[in-house]
TIPA-733870 format. One record per residue (C-alpha): residue number from 1; x, z, y. Coordinates in pm, whole numbers. Example, Ala and Ser with C-alpha at 12.3 -4.5 7.8 and 13.67 -1.06 7.14 Angstrom:
atom nr 1&X 1230&Z 780&Y -450;
atom nr 2&X 1367&Z 714&Y -106;
END
This chain:
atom nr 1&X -520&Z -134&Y -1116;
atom nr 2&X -770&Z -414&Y -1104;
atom nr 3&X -1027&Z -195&Y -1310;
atom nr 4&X -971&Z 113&Y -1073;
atom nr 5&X -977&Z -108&Y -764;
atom nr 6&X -1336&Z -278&Y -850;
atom nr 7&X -1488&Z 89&Y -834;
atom nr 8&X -1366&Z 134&Y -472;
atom nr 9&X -1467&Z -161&Y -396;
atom nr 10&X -1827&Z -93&Y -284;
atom nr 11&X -1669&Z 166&Y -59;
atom nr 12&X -1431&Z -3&Y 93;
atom nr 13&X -1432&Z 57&Y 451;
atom nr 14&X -1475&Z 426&Y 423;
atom nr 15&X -1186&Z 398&Y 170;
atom nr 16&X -930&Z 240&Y 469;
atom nr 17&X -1104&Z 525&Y 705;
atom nr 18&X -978&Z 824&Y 456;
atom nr 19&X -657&Z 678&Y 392;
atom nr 20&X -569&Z 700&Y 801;
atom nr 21&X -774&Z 1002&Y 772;
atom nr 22&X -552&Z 1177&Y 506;
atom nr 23&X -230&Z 974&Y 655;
atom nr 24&X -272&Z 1171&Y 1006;
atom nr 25&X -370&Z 1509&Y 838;
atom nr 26&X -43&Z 1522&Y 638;
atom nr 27&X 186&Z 1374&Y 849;
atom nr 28&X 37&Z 1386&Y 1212;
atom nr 29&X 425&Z 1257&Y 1279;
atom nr 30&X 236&Z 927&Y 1207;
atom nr 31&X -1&Z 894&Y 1396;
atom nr 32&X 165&Z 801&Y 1776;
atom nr 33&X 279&Z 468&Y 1542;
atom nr 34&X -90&Z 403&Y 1544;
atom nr 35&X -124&Z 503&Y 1979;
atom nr 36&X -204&Z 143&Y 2096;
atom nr 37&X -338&Z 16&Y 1769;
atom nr 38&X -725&Z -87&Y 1700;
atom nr 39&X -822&Z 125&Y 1406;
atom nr 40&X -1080&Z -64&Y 1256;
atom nr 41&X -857&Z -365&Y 1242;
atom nr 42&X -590&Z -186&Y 1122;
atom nr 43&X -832&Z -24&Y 833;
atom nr 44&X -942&Z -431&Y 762;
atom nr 45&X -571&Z -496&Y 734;
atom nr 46&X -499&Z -213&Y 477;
atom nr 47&X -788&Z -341&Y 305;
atom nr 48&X -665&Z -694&Y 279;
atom nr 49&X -349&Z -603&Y 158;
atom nr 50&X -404&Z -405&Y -105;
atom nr 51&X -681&Z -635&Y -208;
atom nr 52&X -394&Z -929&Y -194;
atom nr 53&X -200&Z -709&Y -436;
atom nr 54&X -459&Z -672&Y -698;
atom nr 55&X -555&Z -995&Y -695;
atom nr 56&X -185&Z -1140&Y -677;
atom nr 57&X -96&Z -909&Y -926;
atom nr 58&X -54&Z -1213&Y -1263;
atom nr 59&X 105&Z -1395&Y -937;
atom nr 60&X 448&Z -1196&Y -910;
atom nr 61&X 626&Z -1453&Y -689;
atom nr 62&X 391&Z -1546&Y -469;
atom nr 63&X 334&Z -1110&Y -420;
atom nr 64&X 707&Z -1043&Y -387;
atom nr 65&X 695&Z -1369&Y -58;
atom nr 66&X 430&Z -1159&Y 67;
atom nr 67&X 538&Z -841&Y 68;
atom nr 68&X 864&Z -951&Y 179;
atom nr 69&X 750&Z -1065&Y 505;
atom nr 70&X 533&Z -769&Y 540;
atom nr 71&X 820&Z -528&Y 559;
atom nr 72&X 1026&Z -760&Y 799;
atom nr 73&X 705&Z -709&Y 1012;
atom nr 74&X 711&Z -379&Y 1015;
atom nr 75&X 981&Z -343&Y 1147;
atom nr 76&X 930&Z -482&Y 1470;
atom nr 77&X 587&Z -238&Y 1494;
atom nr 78&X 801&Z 86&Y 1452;
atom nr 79&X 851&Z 152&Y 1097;
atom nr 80&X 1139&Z 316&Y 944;
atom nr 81&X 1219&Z 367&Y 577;
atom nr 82&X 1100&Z 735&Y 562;
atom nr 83&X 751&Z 653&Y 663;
atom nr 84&X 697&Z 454&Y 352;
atom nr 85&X 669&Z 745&Y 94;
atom nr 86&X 394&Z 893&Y 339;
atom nr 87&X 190&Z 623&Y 301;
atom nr 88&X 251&Z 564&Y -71;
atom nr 89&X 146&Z 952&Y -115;
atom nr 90&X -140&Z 887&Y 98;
atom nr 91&X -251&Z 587&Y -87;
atom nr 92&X -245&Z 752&Y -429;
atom nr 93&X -431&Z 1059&Y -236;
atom nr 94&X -707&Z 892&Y -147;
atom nr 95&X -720&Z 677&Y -462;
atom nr 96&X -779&Z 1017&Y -642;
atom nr 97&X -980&Z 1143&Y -410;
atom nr 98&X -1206&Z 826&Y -430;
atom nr 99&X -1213&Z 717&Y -822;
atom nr 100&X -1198&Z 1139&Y -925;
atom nr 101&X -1309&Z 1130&Y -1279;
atom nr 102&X -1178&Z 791&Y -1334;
atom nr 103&X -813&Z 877&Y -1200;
atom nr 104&X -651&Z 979&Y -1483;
atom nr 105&X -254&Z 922&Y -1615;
atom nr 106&X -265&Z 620&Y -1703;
atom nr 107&X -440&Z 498&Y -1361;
atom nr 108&X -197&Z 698&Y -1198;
atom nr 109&X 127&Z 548&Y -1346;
atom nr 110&X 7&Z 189&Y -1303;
atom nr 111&X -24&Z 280&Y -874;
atom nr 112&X 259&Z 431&Y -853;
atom nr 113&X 439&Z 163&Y -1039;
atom nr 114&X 300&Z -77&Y -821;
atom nr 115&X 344&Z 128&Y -456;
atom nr 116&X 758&Z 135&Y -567;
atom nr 117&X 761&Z -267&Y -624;
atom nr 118&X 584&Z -306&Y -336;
atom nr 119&X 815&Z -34&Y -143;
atom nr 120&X 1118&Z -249&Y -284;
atom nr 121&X 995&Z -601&Y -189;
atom nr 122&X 903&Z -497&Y 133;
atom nr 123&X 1271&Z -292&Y 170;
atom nr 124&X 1400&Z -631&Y 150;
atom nr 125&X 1226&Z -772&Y 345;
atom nr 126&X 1276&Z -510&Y 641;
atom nr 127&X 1653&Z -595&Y 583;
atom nr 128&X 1672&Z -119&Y 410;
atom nr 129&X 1773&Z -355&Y 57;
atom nr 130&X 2046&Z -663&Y 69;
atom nr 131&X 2007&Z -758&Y -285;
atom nr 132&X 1672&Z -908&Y -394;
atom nr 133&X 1461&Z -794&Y -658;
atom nr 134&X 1388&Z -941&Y -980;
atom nr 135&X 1012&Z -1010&Y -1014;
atom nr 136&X 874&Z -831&Y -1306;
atom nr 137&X 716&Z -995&Y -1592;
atom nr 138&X 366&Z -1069&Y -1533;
atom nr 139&X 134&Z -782&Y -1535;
atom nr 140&X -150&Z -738&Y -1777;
END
């Protein structure tokens, strides 16, 4: 993840623009969740969260806090527990699209790994999961 990350990295910004981009093309249900919501700032935040996860990712605890309070968050801007396998499709749509050559199955498993942990943290934290997760072992 960190290795795959680092190459979309440069492109950041246009990176968070194609994920909403791709988010409101496959599921234009989506999009009035995003009616009063600045765009660019939301693109910053996707940015900053997924960069929090790669770089949190030898930091399990401290990620799971996180994420937790994420998805009780979310929940007060509109988010139910079916929108969260759109975005995790979308994310590892645009991760493809971006890293092409470079996404291959082993890239692939280690996102979609990591998009159900975080889907699970922040279930808990968004009150969809009771019983807490155990943190994984720390991630190579």
């Amino acid at each position: 993840m960190e290795t795959s990350f680092e190459k979309i990295k440069p492109r950041s910004a246009e990176f968070a623009a194609s994920f909403y981009e791709n988010l409101f093309a496959a599921y234009p249900e989506a999009k009035p969740l995003f009616a009063n919501t600045d765009m660019e700032n939301q693109q910053k935040k996707l940015l900053n969260s997924i960069v929090l996860v790669v770089e949190s990712l030898r930091h399990p605890e401290a990620l799971a806090k996180v994420l937790r309070d994420l998805g009780a968050r979310h929940v007060n801007y509109g988010t139910l527990k079916q929108h969260y396998p759109l975005v995790g499709k979308t994310i590892l749509k645009t991760l493809k699209q971006y890293l092409q050559e470079d996404w291959n199955p082993e890239v692939k498993t280690a996102w979609v790994y990591a998009l159900g942990q975080i889907t699970r943290f922040m279930f808990e934290g968004a009150g969809y999961i009771k019983t807490p997760t155990p943190l994984p072992k720390q991630v190579e």
